[in-house]
VOVOSE-658530 format. One line per field, with one value per atom (N, C-alpha, C): z, y, x; atom name. Coordinates in steps of 0.02 Angstrom, whole numbers. Layout:
! VOVOSE-658530
z: c(Z	...) .
y: c(Y	...) .
x: c(X	...) .
atom: c(CA	...) .
//
This chain:
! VOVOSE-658530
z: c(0	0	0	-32	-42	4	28	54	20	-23	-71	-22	-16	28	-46	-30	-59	-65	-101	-34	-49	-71	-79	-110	-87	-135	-159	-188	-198	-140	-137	-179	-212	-186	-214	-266	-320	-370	-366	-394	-379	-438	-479	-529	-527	-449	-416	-400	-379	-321	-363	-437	-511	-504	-549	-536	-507	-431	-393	-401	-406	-382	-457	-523	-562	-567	-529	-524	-485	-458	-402	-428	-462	-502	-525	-581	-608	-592	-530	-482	-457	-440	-407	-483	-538	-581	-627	-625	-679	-636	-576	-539	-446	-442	-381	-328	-327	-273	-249	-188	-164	-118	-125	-117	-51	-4	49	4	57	49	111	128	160	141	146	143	194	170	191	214	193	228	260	324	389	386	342	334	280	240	185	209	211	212	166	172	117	147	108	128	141	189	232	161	132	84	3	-46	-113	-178	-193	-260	-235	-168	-143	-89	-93	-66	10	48	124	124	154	148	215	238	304	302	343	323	384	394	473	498	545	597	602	583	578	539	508	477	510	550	601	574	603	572	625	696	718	708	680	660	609	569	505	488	565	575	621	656	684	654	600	537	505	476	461	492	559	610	605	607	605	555	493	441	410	428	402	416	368	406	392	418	455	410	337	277	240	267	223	149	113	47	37	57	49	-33	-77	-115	-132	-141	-118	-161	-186	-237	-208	-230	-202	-253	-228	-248	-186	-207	-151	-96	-157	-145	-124	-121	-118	-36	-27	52	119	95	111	91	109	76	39	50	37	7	-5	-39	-13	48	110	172	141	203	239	267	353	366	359	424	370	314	280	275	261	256	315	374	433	447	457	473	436	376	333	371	370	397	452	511	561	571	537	521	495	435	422	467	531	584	621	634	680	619	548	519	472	503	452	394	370	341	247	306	243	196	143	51	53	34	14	-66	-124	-178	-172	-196	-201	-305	-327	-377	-390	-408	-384	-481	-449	-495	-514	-464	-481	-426	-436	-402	-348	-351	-357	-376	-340	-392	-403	-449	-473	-534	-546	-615	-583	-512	-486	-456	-471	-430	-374	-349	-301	-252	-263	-228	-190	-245	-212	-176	-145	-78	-97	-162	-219	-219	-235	-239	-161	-111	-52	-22	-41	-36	-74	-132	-183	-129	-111	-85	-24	11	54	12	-40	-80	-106	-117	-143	-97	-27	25	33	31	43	10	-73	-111	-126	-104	-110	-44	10	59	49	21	0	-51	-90	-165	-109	-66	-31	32	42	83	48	-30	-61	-82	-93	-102	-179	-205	-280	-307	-324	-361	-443	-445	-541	-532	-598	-619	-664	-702	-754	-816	-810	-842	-860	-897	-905	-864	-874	-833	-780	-738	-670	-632	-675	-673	-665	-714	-737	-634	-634	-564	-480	-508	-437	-444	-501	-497	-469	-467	-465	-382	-355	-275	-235	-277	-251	-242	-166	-168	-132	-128	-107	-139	-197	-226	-304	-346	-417	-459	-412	-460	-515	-585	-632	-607	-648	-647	-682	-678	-728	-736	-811	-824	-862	-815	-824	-836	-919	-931	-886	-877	-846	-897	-863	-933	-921	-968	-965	-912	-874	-831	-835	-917	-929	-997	-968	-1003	-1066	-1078	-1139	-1188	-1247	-1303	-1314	-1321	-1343	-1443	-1470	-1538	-1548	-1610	-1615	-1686	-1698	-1779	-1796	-1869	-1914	-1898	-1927	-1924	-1961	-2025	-2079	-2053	-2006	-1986	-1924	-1887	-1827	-1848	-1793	-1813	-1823	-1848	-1853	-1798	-1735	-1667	-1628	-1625	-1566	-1519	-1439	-1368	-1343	-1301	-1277	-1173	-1156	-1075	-1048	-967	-912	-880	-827	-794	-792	-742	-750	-786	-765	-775	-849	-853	-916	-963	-972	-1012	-1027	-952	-978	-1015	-1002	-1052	-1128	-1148	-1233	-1244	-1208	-1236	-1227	-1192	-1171	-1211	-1241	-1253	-1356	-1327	-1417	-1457	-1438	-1491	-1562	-1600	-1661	-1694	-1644	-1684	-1668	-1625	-1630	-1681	-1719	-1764	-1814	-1829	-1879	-1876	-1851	-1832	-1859	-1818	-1826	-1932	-1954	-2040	-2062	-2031	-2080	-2070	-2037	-2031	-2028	-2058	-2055	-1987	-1923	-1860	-1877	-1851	-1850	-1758	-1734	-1661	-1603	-1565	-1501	-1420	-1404	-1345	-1293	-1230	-1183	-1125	-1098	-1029	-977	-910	-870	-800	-744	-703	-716	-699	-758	-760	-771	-775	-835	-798	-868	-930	-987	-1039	-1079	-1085	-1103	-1168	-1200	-1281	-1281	-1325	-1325	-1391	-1435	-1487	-1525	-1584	-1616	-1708	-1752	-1809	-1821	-1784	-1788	-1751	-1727	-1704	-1624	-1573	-1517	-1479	-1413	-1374	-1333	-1319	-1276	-1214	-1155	-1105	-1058	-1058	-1021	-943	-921	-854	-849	-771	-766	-791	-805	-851	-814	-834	-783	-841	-816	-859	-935	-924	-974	-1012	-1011	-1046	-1090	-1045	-1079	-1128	-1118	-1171	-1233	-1226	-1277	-1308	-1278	-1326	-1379	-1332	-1367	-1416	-1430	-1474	-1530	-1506	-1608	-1619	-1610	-1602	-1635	-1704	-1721	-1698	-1634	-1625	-1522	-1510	-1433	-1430	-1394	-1381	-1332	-1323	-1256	-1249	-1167	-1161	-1097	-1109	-1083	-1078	-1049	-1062	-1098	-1155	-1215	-1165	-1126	-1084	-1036	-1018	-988	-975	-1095	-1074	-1043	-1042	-1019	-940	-911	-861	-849	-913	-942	-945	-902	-907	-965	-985	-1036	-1101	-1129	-1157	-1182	-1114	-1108	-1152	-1124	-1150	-1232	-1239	-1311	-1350	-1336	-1378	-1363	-1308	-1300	-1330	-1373	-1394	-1463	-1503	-1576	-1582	-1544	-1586	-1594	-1632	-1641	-1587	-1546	-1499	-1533	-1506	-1551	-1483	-1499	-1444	-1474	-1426	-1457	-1423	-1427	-1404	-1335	-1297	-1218	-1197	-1186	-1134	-1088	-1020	-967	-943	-938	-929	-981	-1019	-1071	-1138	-1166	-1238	-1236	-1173	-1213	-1184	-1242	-1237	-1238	-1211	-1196	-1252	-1307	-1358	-1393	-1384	-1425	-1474	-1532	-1579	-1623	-1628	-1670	-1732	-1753	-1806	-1827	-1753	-1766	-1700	-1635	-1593	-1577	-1600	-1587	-1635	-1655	-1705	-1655	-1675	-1675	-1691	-1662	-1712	-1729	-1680	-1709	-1754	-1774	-1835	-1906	-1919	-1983	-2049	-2069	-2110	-2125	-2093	-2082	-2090	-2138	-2128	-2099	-2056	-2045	-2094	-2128	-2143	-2126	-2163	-2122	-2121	-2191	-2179	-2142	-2126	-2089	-2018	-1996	-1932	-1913	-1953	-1948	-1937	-1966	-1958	-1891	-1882	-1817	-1756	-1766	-1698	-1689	-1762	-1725	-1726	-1726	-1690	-1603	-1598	-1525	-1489	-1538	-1499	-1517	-1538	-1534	-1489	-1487	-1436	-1355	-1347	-1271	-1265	-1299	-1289	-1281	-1285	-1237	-1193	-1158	-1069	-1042	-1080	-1069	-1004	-980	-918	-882	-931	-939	-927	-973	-951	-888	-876	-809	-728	-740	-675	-686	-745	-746	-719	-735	-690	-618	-608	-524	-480	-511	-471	-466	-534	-534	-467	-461	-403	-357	-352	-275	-251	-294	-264	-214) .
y: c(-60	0	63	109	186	228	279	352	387	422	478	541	587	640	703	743	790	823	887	941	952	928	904	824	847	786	809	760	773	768	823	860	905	932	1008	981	1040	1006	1043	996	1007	970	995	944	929	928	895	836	841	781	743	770	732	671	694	671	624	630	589	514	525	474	451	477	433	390	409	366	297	320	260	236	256	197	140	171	128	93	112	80	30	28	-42	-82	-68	-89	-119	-121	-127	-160	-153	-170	-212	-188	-233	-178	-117	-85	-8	-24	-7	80	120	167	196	260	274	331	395	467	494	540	606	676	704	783	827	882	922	983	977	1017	1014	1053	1040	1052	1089	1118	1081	1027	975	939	935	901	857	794	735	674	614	568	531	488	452	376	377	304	363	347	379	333	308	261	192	177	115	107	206	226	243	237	261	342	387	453	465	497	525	631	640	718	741	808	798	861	859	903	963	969	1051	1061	1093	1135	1100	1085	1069	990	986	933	902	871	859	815	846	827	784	796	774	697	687	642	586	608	579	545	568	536	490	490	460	387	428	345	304	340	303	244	279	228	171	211	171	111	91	8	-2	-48	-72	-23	-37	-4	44	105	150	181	191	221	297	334	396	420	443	493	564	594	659	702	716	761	845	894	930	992	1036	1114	1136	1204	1237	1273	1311	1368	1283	1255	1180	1160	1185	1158	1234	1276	1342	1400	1451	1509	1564	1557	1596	1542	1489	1418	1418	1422	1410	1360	1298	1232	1220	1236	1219	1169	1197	1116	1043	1051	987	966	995	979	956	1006	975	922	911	863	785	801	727	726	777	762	723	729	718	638	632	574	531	548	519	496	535	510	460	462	407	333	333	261	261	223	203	157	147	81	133	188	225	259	281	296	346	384	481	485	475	508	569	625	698	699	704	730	795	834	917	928	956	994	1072	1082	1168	1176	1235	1217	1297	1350	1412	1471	1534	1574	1618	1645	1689	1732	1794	1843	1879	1882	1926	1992	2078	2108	2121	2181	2204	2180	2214	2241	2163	2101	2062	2000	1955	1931	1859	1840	1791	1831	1884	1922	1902	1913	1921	1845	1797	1734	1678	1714	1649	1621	1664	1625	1577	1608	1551	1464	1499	1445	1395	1425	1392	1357	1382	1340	1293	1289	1228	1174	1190	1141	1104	1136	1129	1073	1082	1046	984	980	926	876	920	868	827	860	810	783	788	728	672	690	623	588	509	470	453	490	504	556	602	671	644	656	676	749	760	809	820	882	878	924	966	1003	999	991	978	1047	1109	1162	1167	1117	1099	1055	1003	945	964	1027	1033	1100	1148	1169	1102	1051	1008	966	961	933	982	1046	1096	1090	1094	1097	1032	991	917	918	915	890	841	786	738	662	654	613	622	576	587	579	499	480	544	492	548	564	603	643	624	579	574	634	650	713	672	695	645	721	741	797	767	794	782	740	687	636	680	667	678	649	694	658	685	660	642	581	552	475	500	412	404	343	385	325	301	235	186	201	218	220	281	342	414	387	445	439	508	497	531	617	653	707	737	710	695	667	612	577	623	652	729	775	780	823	890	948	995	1050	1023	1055	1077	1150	1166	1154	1137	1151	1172	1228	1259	1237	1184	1149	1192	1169	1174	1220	1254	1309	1366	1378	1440	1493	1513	1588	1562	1517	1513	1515	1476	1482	1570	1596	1673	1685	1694	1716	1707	1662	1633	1700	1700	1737	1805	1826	1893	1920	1884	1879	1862	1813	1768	1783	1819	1815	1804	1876	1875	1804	1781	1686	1642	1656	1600	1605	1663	1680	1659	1660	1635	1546	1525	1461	1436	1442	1418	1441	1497	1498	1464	1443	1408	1340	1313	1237	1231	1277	1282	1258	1273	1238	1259	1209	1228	1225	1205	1190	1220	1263	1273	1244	1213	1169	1203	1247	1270	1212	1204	1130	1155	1152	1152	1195	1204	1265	1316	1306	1385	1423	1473	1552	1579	1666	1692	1718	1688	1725	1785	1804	1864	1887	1840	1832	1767	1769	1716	1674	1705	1666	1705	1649	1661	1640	1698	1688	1662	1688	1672	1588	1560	1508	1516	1483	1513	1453	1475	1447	1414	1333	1303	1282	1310	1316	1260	1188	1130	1125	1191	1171	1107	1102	1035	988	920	879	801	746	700	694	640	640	598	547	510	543	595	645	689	707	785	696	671	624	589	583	574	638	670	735	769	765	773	730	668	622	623	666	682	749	792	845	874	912	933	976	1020	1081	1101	1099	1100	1185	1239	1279	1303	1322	1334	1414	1416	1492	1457	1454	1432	1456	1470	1493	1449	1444	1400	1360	1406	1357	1328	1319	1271	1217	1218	1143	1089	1062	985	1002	1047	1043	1056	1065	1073	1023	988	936	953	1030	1042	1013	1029	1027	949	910	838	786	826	783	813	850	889	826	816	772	694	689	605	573	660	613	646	654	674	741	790	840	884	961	998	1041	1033	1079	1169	1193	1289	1323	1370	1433	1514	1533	1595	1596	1654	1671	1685	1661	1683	1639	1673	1667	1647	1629	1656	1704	1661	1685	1699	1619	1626	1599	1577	1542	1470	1445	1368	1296	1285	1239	1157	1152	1066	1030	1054	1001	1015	1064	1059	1122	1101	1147	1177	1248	1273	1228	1230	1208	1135	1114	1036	990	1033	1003	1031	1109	1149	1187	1229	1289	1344	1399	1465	1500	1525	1545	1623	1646	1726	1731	1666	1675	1675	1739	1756	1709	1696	1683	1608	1566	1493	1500	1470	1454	1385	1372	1293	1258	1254	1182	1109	1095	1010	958	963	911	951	1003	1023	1016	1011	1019	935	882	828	804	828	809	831	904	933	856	869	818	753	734	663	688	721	735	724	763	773	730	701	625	581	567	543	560	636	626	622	644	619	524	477	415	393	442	441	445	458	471	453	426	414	400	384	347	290	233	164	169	200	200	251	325	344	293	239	190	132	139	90	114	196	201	227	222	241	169	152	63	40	77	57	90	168	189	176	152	148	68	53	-31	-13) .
x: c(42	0	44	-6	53	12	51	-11	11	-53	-28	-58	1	-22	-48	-108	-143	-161	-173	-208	-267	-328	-397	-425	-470	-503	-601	-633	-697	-722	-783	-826	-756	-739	-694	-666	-666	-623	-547	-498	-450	-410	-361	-336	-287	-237	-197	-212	-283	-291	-357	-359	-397	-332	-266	-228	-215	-214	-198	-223	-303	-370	-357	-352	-345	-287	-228	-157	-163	-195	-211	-259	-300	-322	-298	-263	-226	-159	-147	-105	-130	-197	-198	-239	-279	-307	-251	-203	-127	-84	-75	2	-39	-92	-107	-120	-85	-51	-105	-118	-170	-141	-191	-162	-234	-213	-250	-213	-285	-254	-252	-217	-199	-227	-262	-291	-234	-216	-185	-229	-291	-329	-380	-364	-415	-477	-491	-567	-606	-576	-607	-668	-714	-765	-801	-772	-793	-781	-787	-806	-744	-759	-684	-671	-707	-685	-725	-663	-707	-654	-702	-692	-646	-672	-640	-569	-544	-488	-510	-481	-497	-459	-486	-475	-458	-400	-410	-373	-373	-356	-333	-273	-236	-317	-304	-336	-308	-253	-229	-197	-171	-100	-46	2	76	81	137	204	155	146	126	50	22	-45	-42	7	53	83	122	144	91	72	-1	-24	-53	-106	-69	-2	35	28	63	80	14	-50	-116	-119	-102	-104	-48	-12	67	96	118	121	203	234	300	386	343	382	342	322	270	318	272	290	241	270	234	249	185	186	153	173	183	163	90	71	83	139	177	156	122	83	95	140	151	94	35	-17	-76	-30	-120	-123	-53	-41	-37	-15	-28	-57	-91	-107	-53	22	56	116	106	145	182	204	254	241	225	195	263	282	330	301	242	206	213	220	203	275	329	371	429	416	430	400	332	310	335	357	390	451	499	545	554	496	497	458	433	410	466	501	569	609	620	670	644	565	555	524	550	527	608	659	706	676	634	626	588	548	507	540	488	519	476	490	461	488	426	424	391	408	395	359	308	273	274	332	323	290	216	163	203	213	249	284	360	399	390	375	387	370	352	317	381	370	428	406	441	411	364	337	284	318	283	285	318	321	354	301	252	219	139	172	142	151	131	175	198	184	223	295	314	377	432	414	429	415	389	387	429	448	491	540	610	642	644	571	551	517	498	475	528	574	633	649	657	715	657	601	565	562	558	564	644	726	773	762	716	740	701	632	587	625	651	701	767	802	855	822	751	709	725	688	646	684	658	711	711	649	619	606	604	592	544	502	453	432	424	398	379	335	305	331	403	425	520	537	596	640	633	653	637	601	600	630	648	684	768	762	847	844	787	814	801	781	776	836	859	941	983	976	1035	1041	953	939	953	969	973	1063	1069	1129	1173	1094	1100	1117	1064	1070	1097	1100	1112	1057	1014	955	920	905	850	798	789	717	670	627	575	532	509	489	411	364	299	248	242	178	104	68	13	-35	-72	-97	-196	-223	-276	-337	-381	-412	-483	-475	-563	-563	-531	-496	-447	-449	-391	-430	-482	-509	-450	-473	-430	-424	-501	-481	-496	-464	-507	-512	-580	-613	-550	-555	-513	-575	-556	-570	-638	-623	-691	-721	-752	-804	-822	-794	-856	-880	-915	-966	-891	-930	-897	-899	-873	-860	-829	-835	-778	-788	-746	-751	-720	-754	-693	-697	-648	-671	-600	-607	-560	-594	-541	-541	-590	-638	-656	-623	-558	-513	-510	-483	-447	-493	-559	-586	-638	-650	-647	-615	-549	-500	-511	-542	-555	-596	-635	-709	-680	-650	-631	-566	-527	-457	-443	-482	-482	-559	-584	-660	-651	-585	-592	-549	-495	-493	-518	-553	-634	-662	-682	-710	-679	-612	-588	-567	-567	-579	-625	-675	-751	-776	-744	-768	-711	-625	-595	-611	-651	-664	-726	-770	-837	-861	-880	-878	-958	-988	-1083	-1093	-1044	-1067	-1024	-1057	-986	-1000	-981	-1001	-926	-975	-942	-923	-902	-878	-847	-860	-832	-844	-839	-897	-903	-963	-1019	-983	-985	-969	-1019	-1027	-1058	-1020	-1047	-1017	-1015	-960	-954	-988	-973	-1034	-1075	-1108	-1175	-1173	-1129	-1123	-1042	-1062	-988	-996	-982	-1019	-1081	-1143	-1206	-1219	-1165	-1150	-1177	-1251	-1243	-1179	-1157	-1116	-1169	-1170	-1191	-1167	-1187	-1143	-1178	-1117	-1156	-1145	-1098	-1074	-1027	-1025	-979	-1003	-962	-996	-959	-990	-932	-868	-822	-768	-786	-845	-855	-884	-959	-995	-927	-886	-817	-813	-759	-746	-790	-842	-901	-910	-895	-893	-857	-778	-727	-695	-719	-731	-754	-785	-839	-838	-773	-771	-726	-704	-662	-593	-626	-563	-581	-535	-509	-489	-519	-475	-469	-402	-399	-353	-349	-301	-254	-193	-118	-64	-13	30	83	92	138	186	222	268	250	189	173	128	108	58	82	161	153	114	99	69	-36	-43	-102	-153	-207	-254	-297	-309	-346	-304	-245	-208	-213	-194	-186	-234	-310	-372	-373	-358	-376	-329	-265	-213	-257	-273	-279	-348	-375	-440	-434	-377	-360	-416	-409	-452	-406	-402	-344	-348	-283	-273	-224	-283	-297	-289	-257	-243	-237	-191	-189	-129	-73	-9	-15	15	27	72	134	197	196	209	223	281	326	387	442	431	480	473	502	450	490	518	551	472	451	398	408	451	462	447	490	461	402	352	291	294	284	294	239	218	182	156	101	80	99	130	168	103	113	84	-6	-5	-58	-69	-122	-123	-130	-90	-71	-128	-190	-254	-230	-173	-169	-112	-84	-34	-51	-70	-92	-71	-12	18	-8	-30	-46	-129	-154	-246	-234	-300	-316	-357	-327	-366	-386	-433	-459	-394	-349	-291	-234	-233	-151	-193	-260	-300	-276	-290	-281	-200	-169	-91	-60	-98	-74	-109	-191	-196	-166	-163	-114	-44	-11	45	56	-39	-26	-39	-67	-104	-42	-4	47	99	113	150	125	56	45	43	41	47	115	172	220	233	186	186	101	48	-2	2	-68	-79	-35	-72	-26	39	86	149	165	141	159	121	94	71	143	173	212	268	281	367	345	270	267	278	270	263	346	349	436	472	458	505	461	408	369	414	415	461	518) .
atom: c(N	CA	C	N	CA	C	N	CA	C	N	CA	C	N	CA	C	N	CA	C	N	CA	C	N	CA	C	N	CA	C	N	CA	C	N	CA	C	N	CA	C	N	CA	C	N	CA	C	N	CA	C	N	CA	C	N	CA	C	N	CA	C	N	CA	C	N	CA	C	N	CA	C	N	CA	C	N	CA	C	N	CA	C	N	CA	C	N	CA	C	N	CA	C	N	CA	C	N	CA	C	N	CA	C	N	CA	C	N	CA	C	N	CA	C	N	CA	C	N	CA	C	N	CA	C	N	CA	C	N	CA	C	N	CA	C	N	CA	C	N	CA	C	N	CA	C	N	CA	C	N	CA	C	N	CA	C	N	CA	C	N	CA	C	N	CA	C	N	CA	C	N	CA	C	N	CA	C	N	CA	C	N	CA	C	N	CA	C	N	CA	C	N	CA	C	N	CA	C	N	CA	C	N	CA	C	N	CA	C	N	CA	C	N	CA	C	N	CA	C	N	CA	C	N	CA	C	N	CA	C	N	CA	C	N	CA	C	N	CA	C	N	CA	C	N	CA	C	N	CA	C	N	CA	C	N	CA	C	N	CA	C	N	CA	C	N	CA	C	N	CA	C	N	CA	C	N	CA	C	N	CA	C	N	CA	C	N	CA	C	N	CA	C	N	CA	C	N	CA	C	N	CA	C	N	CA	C	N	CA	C	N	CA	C	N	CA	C	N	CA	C	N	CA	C	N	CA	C	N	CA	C	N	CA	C	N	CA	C	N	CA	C	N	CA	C	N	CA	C	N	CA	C	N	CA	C	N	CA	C	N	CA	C	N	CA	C	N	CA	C	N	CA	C	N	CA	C	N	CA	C	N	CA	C	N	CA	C	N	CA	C	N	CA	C	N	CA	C	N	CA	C	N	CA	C	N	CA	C	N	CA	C	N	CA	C	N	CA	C	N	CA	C	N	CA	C	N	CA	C	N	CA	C	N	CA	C	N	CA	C	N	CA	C	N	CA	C	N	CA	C	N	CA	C	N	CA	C	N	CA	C	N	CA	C	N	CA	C	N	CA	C	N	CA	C	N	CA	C	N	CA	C	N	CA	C	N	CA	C	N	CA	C	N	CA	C	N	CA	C	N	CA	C	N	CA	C	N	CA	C	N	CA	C	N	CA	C	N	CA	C	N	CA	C	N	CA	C	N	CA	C	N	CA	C	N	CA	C	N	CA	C	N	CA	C	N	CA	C	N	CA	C	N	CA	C	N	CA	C	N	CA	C	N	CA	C	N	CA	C	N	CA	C	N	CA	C	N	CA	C	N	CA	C	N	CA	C	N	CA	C	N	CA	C	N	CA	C	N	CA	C	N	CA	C	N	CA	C	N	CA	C	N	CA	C	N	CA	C	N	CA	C	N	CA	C	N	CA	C	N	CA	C	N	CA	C	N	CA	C	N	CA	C	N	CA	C	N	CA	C	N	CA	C	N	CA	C	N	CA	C	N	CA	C	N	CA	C	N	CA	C	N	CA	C	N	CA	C	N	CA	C	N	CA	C	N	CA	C	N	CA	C	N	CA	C	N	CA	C	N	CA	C	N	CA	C	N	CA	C	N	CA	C	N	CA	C	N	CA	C	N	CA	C	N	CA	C	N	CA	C	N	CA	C	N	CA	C	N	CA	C	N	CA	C	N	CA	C	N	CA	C	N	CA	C	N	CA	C	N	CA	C	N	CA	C	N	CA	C	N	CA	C	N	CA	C	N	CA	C	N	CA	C	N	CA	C	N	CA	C	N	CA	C	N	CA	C	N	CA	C	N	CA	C	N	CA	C	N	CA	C	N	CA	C	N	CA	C	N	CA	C	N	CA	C	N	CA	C	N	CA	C	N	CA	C	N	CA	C	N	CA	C	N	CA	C	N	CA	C	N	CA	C	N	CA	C	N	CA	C	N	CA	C	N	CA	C	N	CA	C	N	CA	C	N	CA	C	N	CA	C	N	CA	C	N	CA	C	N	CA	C	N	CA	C	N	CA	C	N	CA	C	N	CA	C	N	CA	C	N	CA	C	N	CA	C	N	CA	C	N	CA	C	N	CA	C	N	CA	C	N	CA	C	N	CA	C	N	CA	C	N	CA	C	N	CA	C	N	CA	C	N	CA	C	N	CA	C	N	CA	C	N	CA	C	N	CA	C	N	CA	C	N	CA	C	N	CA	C	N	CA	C	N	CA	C	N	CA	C	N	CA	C	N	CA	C	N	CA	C	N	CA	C	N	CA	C	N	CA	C	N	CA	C	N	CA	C	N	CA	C	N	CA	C	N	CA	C	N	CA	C	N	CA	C	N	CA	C	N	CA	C	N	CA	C	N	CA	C	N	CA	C	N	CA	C	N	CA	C	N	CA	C	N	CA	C	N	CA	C	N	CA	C	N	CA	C	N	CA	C	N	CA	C	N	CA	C	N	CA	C	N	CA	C	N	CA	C	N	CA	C	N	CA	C	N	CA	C	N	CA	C	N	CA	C	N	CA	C	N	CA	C	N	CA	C	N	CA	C	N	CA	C	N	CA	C	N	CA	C	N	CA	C	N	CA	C	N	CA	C	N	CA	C	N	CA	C	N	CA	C	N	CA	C	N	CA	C	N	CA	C	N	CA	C	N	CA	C	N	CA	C	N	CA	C	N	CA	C	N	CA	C	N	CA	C	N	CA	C	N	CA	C	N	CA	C	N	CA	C	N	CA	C	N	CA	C	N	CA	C	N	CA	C	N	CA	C	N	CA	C	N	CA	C	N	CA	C	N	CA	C	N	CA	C	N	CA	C	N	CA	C	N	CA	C	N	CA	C	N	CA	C) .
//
């Protein structure tokens, strides 16, 4: 058995701790290996068993409470894993308590294994004036001290990987660099492009998907007349929209949806769009499902920090909708999605349960 520590679970949604519950799925559905959770937050209110997993959660914030819960569950040789969001475990992404508390737990079980999953490492690029600015380097010394806890380090970004080697100066072991897999499944077969309906969707995130409507209208617009789109299917918690339609096209706004409904959908669906910052789809669930069910993943330009994209390339992995110079068409729309659907079956599901089992051994 594993304890995957978390910092929510359902009702709340959370796509850390999506993540999580689908890993352990297929951890024990693939490999045998049975997994319990940990909640990191005291104020969670949900159910003590969900999808067959026993749930427990500490009673406070402190190392103490931390290790407690721990000792409750842990058996002779525990295997802790460690779904690791800084802002998931604190309000200001500075958990002391979570990280002391492993530590401290560490000293009293020679026998236990601490894999660390770091989702994001750090905030950085913020303001003077806001308390991300005045917090990084506390953020840093936490995660420098979490990477020479663990006796495993993953992650989901190669420029995170290359700074948890730099902070690691303990061990040598690699870094597995595991993009985030989709968690509103993985069809086993996709229809070619010519056989869907002619559909956009635009799912994920509240913020983010504002952003489309607020940000991208006029290449929606051009989208939807270069692929003739007859349909726009909104997904994901409500919000109001800023427009109601799009080339005489109205927007159907379905709310949340379960994961099998988003996937029946995105199945017979020509075009995925989304709003991301380029450098950081491998960390993107929207991103993820758009590739794992062949539809064309469409954006618009947005940075974060810097422009190096792990490998995914313009008009190779996604379309560019504000790069003038490029029309979409139905066959460059098609070449693009199986690109992308090709390259997320490099790190699919299946194979990321296979190298967790590997270092959970």
């Amino acid at each position: 058995m594993i304890i995957q520590i978390v910092p929510q679970m359902p009702p709340v949604t959370n796509g850390v701790s999506d993540y999580a519950t689908i890993l352990a799925k297929k951890l024990r559905e693939n490999f045998g290996i049975s997994t319990c959770f940990v909640v990191g937050d005291p104020t969670w209110d949900g159910a003590t068993e969900i999808d067959n997993f026993q749930v427990y959660k500490v009673n406070e914030r402190s190392a103490k409470a931390l290790v407690s819960v721990l000792e409750e569950i842990a058996s002779s040789s525990p295997k802790i894993l460690l779904q690791y969001v800084g802002y998931g475990y604190a309000p200001r992404g500075c958990p002391f308590w979570l990280v002391d508390g492993l530590q401290q737990w560490q000293k009293r079980t020679n026998k236990g294994t601490l894999v660390t999953m770091f989702h994001e490492l750090y905030a950085t690029g913020y303001p003077i004036w806001s308390s991300a600015f005045w917090t990084e380097p506390i953020q840093k010394y936490l995660v420098a001290r979490l990477v020479n806890m663990s006796d495993r380090s993953i992650t989901n970004k190669p420029e995170y990987a290359n700074i948890l080697n730099k902070f690691n100066t303990v061990k040598n072991a690699q870094i597995p660099i595991l993009p985030v897999f989709s968690n509103v499944g993985e069809p086993e077969k996709i229809k070619p492009l010519s056989e869907r309906k002619p559909r956009l969707v635009i799912f994920g995130g509240a913020g983010n998907r504002l952003k489309v409507y607020e940000q991208s209208t006029n290449y929606l617009k051009r989208v939807c007349q270069e692929l003739d789109i007859q349909e726009i299917i909104d997904i994901g918690t409500q919000i109001k929209l800023p427009i109601s339609e799009i080339n005489l096209i109205p927007i159907v706004s379905l709310g949340q949806q379960s994961a099998e409904k988003v996937s029946e959908i995105l199945q017979d669906s020509l075009v995925g769009f989304f709003y991301y910052p380029l450098d950081f789809l491998t960390r993107s669930g929207t991103f993820a499902a758009y590739c794992a069910h062949g539809v064309i993943p469409v954006c618009t330009t947005y940075y974060a920090w810097g422009k190096e994209q792990d490998g995914l390339e313009e008009n190779k992995h996604y379309f560019l909708a504000d790069n003038q110079s490029q029309q979409l068409s139905l066959s460059l729309g098609e070449a693009i999605a199986q690109n992308a659907y090709n390259w997320y079956q490099t790190h699919n599901l299946a194979r990321q349960a296979q190298i967790y089992s590997e270092i959970l051994k």
